[in-house]
N, C-alpha and C positions, 0 to 999 in steps of 0.2 A: 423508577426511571430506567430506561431501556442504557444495557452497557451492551457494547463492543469488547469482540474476540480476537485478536488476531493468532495467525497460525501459519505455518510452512518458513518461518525463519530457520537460520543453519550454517555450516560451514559447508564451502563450497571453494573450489576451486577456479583463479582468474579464468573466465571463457565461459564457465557452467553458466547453469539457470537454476532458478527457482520459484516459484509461485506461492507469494502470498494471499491467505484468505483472510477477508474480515466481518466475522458474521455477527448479524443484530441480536439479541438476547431473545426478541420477539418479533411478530411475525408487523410489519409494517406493512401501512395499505396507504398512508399517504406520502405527497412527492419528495424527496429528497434529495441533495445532492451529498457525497462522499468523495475525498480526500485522500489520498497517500501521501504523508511526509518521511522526512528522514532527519534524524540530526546525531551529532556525535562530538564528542567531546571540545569544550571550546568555542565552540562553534553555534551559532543560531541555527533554529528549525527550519527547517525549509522543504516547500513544496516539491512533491515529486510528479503526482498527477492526480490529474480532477476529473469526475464521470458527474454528470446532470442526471437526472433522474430518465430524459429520456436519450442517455447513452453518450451525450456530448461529452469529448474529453479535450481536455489538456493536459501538455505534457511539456515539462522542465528541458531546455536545451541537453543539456546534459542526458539528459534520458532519452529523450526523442531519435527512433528507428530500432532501439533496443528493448523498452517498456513497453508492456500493454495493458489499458486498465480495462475492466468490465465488471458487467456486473449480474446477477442474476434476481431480478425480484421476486420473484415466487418465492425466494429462499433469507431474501434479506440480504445475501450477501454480495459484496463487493472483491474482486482479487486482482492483484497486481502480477502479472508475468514478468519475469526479471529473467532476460536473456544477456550473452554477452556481456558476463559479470566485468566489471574490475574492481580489484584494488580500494578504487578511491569509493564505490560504491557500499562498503563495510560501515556499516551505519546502525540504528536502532528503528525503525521504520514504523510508526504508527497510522492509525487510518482517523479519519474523525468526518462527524458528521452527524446531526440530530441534536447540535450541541451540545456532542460528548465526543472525549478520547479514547482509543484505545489502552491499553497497558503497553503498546508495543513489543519488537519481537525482534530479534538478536541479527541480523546478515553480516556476515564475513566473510569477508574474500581473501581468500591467498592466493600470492603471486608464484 
């Protein structure tokens, strides 16, 4: 069964960026769509942003003018650009899709 990587999680300071990668285990040729969530203590999962296979996204209020999802198929992989951190964006960020999760991958923002 094909697993999911994620990578580019980190400490970073409120303002920074960062960019997430989530790559397929294997090389995929047919259509999928892929996911970015986040959740954190307490709290239920929740969608950050969604890419279609052929590049349509959505994007969480909350994120939307700061986030950018894409993706690259040749390579399998999917990445979130995380601009204009803050604070409340410290979360655990997984990616899913192929009807699988990532292991997710650590973002903290200090103020």
């Amino acid at each position: 069964q094909v697993q999911l990587v994620e990578s580019g999680g980190g400490l970073v300071q409120a303002g920074g960026s960062l960019r997430l990668s989530c790559a397929a285990s294997e090389h995929i040729v047919r259509p999928y769509d892929m996911g970015w969530y986040r959740q954190t203590p307490g709290k239920e999962r929740e969608v950050v942003a969604t890419i279609t296979w052929s590049s349509r996204t959505y994007y969480a209020d909350f994120v939307k003018g700061r986030f950018s999802i894409s993706r690259d198929n040749a390579k399998s992989t999917v990445y979130l650009q995380m601009n204009s951190l803050k604070p409340e964006d410290t979360a655990i960020y997984s990616c899913h899709g192929l009807n699988t999760w990532g292991q997710g991958t650590q973002v903290t923002v200090s103020s």
